[in-house]
FIVEXZA-654591 format. One line per 4 residues: their letters; for each residue x, y, z of C-alpha. Coordinates in steps of 0.1 Angstrom, whole numbers. Layout:
FIVEXZA-654591
a) X Y Z | ...
//
This chain:
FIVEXZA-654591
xxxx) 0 0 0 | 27 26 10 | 39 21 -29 | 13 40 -38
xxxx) 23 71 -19 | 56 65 -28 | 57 67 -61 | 39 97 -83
xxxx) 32 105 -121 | 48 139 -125 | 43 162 -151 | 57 183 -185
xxxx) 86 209 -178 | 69 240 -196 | 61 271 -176 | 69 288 -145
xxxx) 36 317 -137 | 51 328 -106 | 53 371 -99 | 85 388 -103
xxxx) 96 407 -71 | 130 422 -57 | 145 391 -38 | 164 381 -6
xxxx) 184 346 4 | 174 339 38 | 208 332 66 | 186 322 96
xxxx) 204 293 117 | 176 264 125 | 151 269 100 | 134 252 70
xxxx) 110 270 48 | 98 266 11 | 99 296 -15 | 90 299 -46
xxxx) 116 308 -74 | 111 336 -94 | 97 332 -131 | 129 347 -146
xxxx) 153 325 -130 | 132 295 -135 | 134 302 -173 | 166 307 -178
xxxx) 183 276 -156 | 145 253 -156 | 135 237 -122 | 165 216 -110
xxxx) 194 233 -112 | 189 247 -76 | 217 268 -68 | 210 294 -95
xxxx) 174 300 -89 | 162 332 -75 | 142 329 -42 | 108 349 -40
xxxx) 115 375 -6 | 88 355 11 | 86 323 16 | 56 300 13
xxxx) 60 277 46 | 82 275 71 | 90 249 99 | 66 263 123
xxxx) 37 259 100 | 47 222 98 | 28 195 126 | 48 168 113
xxxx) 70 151 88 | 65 113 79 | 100 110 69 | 89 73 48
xxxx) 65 85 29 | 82 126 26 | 44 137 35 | 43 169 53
xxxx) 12 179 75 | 2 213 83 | -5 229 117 | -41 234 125
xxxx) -32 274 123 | -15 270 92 | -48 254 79 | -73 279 87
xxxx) -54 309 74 | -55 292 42 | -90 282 41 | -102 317 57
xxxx) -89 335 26 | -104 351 0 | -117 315 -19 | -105 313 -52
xxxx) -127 292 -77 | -102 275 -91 | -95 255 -61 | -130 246 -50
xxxx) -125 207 -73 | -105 188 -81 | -95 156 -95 | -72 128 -77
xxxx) -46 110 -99 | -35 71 -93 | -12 82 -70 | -31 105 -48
xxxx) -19 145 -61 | -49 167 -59 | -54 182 -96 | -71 217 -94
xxxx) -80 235 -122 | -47 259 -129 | -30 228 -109 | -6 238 -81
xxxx) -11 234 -44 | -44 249 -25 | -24 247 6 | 9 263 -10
xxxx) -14 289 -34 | 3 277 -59 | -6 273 -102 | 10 242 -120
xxxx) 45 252 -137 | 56 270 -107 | 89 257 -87 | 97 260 -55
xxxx) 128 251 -35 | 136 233 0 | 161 258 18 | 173 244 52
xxxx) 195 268 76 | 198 293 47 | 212 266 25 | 192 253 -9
xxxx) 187 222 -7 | 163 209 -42 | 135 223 -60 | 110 212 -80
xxxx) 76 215 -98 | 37 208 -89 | 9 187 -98 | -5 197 -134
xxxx) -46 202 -139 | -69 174 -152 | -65 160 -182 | -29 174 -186
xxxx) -4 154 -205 | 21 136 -180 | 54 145 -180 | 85 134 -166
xxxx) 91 155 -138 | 120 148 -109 | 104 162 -79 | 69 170 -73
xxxx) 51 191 -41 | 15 183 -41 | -19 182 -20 | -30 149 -6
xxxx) -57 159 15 | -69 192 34 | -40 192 56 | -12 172 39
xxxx) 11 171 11 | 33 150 -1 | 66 155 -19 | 76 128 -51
xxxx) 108 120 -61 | 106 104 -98 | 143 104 -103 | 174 83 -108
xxxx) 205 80 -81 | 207 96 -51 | 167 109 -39 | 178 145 -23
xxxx) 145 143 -1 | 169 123 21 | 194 148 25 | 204 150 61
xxxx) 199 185 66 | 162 181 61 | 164 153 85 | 185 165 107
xxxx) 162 198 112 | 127 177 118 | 142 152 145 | 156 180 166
xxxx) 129 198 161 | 108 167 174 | 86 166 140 | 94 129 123
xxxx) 71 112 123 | 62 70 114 | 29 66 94 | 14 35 109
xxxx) -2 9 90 | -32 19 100 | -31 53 95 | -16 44 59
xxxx) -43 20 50 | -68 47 58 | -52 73 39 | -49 55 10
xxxx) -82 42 10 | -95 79 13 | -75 87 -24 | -89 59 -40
xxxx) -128 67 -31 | -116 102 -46 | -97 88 -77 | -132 67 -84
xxxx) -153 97 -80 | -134 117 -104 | -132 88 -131 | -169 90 -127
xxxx) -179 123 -143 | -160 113 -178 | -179 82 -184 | -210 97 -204
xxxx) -179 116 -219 | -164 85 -229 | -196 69 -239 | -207 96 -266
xxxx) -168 92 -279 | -173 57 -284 | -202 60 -301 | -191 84 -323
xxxx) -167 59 -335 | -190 38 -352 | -214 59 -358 | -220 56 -398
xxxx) -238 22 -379 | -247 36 -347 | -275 60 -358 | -305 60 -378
xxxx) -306 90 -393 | -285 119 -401 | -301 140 -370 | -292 116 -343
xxxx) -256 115 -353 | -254 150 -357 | -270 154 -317 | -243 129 -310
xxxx) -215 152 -322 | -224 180 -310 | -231 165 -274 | -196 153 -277
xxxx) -185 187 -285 | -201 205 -261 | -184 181 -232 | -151 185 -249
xxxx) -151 222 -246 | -166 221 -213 | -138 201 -200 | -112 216 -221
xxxx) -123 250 -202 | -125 237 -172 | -87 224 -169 | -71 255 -181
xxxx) -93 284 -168 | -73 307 -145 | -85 344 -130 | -120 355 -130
xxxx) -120 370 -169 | -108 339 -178 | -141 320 -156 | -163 344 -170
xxxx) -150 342 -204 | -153 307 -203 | -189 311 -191 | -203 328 -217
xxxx) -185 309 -242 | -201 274 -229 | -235 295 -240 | -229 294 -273
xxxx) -238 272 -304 | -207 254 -317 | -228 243 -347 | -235 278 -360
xxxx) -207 301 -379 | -215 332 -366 | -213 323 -329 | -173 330 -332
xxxx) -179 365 -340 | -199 367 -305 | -171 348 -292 | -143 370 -306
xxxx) -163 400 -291 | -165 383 -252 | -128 378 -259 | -125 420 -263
xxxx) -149 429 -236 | -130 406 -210 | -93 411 -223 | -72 425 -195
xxxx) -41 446 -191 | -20 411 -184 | -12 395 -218 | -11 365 -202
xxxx) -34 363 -190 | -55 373 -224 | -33 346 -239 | -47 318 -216
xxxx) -85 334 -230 | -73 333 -266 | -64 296 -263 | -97 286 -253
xxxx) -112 310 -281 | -88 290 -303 | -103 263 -290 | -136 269 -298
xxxx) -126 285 -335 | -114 252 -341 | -145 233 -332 | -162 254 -351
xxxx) -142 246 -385 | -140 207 -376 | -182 205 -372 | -186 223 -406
xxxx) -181 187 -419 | -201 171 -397 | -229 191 -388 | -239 200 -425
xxxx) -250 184 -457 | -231 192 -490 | -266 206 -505 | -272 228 -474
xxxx) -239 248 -485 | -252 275 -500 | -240 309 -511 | -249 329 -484
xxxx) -239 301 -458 | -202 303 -476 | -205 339 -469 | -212 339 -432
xxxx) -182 313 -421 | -161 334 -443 | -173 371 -423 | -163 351 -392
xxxx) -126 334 -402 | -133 303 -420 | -132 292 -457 | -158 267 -468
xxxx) -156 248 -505 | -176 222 -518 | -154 216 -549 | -150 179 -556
xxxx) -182 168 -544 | -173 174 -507 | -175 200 -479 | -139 213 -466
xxxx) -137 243 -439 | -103 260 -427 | -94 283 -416 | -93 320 -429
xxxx) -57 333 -431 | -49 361 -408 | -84 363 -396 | -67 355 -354
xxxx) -41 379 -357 | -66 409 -372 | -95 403 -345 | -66 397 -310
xxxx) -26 403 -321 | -29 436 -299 | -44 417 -273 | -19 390 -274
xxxx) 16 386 -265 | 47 387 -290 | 50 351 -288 | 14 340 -292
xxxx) 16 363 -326 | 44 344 -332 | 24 313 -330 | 0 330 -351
xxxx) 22 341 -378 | 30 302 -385 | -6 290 -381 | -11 316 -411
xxxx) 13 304 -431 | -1 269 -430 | -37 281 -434 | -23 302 -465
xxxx) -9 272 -482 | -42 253 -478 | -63 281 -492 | -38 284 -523
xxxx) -42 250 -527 | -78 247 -523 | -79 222 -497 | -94 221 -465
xxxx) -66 199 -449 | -34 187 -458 | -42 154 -470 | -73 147 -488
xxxx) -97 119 -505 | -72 123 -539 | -38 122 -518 | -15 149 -500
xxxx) -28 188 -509 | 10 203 -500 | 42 201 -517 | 65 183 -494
xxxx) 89 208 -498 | 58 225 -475 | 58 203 -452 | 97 206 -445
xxxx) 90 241 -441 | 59 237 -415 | 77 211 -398 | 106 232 -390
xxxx) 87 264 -377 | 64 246 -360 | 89 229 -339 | 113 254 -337
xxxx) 84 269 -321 | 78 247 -291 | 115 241 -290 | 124 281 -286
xxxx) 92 289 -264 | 88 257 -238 | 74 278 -213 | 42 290 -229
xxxx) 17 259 -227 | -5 249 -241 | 10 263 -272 | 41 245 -273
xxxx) 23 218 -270 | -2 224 -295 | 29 234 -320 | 49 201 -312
xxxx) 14 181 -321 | 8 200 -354 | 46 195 -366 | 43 155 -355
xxxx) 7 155 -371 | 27 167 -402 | 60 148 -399 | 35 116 -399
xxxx) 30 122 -434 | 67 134 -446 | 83 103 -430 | 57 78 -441
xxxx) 44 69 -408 | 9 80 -422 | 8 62 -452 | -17 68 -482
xxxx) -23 53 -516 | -8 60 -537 | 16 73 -517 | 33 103 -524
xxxx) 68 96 -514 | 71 59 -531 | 72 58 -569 | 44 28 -568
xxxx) 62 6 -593 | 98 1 -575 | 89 14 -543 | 121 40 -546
xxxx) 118 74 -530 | 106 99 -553 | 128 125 -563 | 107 155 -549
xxxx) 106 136 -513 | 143 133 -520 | 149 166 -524 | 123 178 -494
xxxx) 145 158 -471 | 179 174 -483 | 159 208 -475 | 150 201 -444
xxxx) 183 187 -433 | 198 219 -445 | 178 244 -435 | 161 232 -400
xxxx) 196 218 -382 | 183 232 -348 | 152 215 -353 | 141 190 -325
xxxx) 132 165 -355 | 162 170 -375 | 176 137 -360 | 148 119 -375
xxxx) 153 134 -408 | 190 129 -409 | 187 95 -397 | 162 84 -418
xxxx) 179 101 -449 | 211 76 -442 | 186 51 -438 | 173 57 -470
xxxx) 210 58 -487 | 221 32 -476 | 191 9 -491 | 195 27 -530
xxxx) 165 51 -515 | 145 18 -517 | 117 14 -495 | 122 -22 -472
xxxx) 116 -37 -437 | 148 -15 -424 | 130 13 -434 | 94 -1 -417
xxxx) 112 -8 -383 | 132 26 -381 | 95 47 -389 | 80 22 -363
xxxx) 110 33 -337 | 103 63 -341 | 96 85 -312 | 87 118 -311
xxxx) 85 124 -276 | 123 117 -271 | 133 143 -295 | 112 172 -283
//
């Protein structure tokens, strides 16, 4: 049972939110306390290299706000006092649920620690007798994409947290100092069996209550899946889509709201109808009315507005018949960013070029304009193409030689910005969406880098690798490339099992 508290999922290395304020190093002789680090420090030498980082002036608990320390399991319980100042505070929403993972953090909606008042991508640091001992990161929000984090401080329970260590060698929650303080200070403690067996059961009636509100979630996704078969008639499925829709947002919102514009925001955007057009230019305008002097925050707005937009475009397809595309329907997603064609017999919907950064780029920071900027340029290339995606029912809608390009600025993105999720993360998964198809992991018939009667590599694929190899050596995928390239040279360009195995090796996750 004590495994369980033991041993944590921790989460992506991406942000730290924390304020910027004039600092101080604390001296003080017989004292333990945890700070937070400040957001510059943390993004120029990331969460673990501990001596660098730049303390906040105060910190966020000290020994005396500490009942106990079960030394085992590195759980730390609060004192009673300690307990009701934080729950006698001004409440903030975004505390008030949560979810429990298999391991027992508490997962609030901007993530963090309730009892720290703390947002996920924040790091604090351990600092014994004046002395830095480690640092680390918190818990991330529901739904968020695991990471690989070292250390991790999160809640357990109204008046306990527990500290992680996911690492390899030496754990530093052992360090003597840290032990050394809590015995003198009479505060170690031994978590009885008992005890144990009663806390753990309390996480796992949690973790099964949380599991339970995604179920009609799940069900209407699983439906979905079949659903050519699963419904009667066009109406059902289209009720089925958008009920699935309308969760996905909800949830989406949910895990990364933040600040009361962005509650509110998300509010009135759950009120709207993600199967009509025009609703994004109602959308776009609650964006304006809400938008704040903090860019990020208006970024974290504009990302579920993004969200949304996208929706939007993506049920064009489904929600709509091919002979209910008329004119003045064509008209109205264009007047609100999208471009609709039903040339070739089928509906396509993107998105209109430029359309994000005219309606928000003074609302927005430099580097979600940045992001922008790209997410034109791909949008561009579709609309001169006429296509609604980059592959299609005929084969790929891009040169490859585009897709070279789109995989390098999209990763270059989340490579030069890792601090700014979700967008990072939202460029990494459009440049491996993309790289898919250059590489020949998504494959297609006929296919567009195999000539069909030899299986060689066609000369244009040849020649989009040699670009991207030459002109994206920073990127995080250029290994692939490279490798993949020798690969290929080494078997006369010649498409074989060697080939097969290296594209089903591949992955992405280790190159990011």
């Amino acid at each position: 049972m004590k495994k369980i508290i033991a041993v944590f999922i921790t989460f992506i290395l991406l942000i730290s939110v924390a304020g910027c304020k004039e600092t101080v190093e604390p001296a003080k002789a017989d004292t333990f306390a945890i700070y937070l680090a400040t957001t510059d420090s943390v993004r120029e030498y990331g969460y673990y290299d501990v001596e660098k980082l730049t303390l906040e002036e105060t910190p966020l608990l000290t020994g005396e706000d500490i009942r106990s320390y079960y030394w085992e399991e590195h759980i730390i319980e609060i004192t009673g006092s300690f307990s009701e100042k934080i729950f006698n505070i001004e409440p903030d929403s975004s505390y008030d649920t949560f979810d429990v993972d298999a391991n027992g953090f508490r997962q609030y909606q901007k993530g963090g620690s309730r009892l720290l008042g703390t947002g996920q991508y924040m790091c604090f640091v351990i600092v014994v007798n004046g002395e830095k001992i480690y640092s680390g990161t918190f818990p991330a929000s529901p739904m968020m994409p695991a990471g690989n984090e070292e250390i991790v401080l999160g809640d357990i329970s109204d008046g306990r947290m527990a500290i992680a260590y996911n690492g390899t060698g030496f754990d530093i929650r052992n360090s003597d100092a840290i032990y050394d303080y809590f015995n003198k200070s009479n505060k170690i403690e031994a978590m009885s069996g008992e005890a144990g067996d009663v806390l753990i059961q309390d996480l796992q009636n949690r973790l099964e209550a949380s599991l339970a509100k995604y179920e009609a979630l799940e069900e209407d996704y699983l439906g979905l899946s079949d659903k050519l078969e699963a419904f009667d008639d066009a109406v059902s499925q289209r009720d089925a889509i958008i009920r699935w829709q309308g969760n996905r947002l909800a949830i989406y919102m949910k895990e990364t709201q933040e600040g009361a514009a962005h509650e509110e925001f998300s509010r009135r955007l759950s009120s709207l109808d993600p199967t009509d057009p025009g609703s994004i230019r109602i959308a776009a305008d609650y964006l304006r009315q809400l938008a704040v002097s903090s860019k990020y925050e208006n970024d974290r707005m504009f990302n579920v507005f993004e969200e949304y937009y996208d929706a939007v475009i993506e049920g064009i397809r489904e929600y709509n018949r091919i002979e209910e595309i008329d004119s003045e329907f064509i008209a109205l997603c264009e007047a609100n960013g999208i471009i609709v064609s039903i040339e070739g017999g089928y509906i396509s919907a993107t998105a209109k070029p430029s359309y994000l950064r005219a309606n928000f780029e003074l609302l927005l920071s430099d580097i979600i304009n940045e992001y922008l900027i790209i997410r034109d340029n791909e949008a561009s290339l579709l609309k001169d193409s006429g296509a609604g995606s980059i592959m299609g029912r005929e084969g790929l809608n891009l040169a490859i030689g585009d897709l070279a390009d789109l995989i390098g600025e999209w990763g270059g993105f989340a490579k030069n910005y890792p601090y700014t999720f979700p967008f990072n993360l939202k460029a990494s998964e459009n440049a491996e969406f993309i790289l898919d198809i250059f590489i020949g992991r998504t494959q297609q018939v006929p296919s567009p880098l195999y000539n069909e009667a030899d299986s060689s590599l066609r000369q244009e694929a040849k020649d989009a690798y040699l670009k991207f190899i030459t002109e994206y050596r920073t990127s995080p995928y250029f290994d692939i490339i490279k490798d993949l390239y020798i690969l290929l040279e080494s078997n006369s360009f010649i498409f074989n099992p060697d080939i097969e195995e290296f594209l089903r090796r591949v992955d992405y996750s280790a190159y990011r």
